[in-house]
C-alpha positions in Angstrom: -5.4 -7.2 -13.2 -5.2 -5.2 -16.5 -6.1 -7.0 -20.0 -2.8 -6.6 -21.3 0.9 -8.0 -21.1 1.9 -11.8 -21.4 -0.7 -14.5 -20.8 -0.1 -16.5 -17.3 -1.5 -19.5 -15.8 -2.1 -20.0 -11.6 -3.8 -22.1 -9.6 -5.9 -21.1 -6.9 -7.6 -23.4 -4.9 -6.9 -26.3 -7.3 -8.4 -24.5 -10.0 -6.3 -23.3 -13.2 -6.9 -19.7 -14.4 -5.3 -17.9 -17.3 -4.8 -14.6 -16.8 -3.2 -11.6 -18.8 -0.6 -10.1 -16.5 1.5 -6.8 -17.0 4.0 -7.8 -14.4 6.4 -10.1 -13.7 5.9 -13.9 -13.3 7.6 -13.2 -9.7 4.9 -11.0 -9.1 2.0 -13.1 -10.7 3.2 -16.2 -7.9 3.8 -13.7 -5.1 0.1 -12.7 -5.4 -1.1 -16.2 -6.6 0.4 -17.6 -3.0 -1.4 -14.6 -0.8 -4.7 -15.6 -2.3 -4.1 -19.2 -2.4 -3.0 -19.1 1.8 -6.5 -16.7 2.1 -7.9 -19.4 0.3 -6.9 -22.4 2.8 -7.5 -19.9 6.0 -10.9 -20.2 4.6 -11.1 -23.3 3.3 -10.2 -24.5 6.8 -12.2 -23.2 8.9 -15.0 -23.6 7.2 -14.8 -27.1 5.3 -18.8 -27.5 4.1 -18.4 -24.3 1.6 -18.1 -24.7 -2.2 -15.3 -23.7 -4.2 -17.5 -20.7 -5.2 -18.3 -20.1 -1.8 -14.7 -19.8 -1.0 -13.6 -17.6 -3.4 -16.0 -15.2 -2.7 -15.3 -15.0 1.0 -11.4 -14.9 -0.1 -12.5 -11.9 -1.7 -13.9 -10.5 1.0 -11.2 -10.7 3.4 -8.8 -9.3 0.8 -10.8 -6.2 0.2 -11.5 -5.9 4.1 -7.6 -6.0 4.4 -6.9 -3.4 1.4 -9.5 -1.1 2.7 -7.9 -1.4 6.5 -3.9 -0.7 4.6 -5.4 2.0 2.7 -6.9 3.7 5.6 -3.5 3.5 7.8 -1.8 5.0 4.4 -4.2 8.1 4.3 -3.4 8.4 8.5 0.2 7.3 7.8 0.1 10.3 4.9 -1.8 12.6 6.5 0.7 12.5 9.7 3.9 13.1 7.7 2.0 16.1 5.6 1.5 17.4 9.4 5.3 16.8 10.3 6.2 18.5 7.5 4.1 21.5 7.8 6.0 22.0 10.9 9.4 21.1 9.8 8.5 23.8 6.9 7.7 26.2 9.5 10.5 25.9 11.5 12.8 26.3 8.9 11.2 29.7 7.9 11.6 30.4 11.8 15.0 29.8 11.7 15.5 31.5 8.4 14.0 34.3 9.5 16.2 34.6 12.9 19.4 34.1 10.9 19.0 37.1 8.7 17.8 39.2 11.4 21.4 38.1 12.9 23.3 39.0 10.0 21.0 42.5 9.5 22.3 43.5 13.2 25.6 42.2 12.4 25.8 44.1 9.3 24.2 47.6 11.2 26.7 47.2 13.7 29.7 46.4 11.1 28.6 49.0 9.0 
């Protein structure tokens, strides 16, 4: 998180950290409890590791999750950029049609 905004205190794994936080305190706890349930996933399954050991595979799986949302956004992104190309075209289809209509209309009228 950036260096700047109010100073706030969590807890992750039992441990206290301060941290300087532009957001909310909603949003501080919000990602405070993601890590913190990573944490215990972790923590769970594999009982042996230090405190160190878990953070670092907590880490891990969050960046492996970020990387995997990112990824569906650029598809996601992509895929509406594609739908819109056509809309886009479609219209100018349709645009196109409508005053060729009104040019025949009008050659007819006139």
């Amino acid at each position: 998180m950036k260096k700047t905004g109010k100073t706030v205190s969590i807890k992750i794994g039992g441990s206290i950290f301060s941290i300087q936080s532009p957001v909310g305190d909603a949003r501080v706890k919000q990602i405070e409890g993601f890590i913190n349930r990573k944490f215990e996933e972790i923590k769970v399954k594999n009982p042996r590791l230090t405190f160190s050991e878990i953070m670092t595979l907590t880490l891990l799986h969050i960046a492996d999750e970020f990387f995997d949302a990112e990824e569906r956004h650029i598809r996601l992104r992509n895929a509406v950029m594609g739908e819109l190309k056509t809309l886009k075209h479609a219209v100018t289809e349709i645009r196109e049609f409508i005053e060729e209509k009104v040019s025949s209309f009008d050659d007819e009228a006139g």
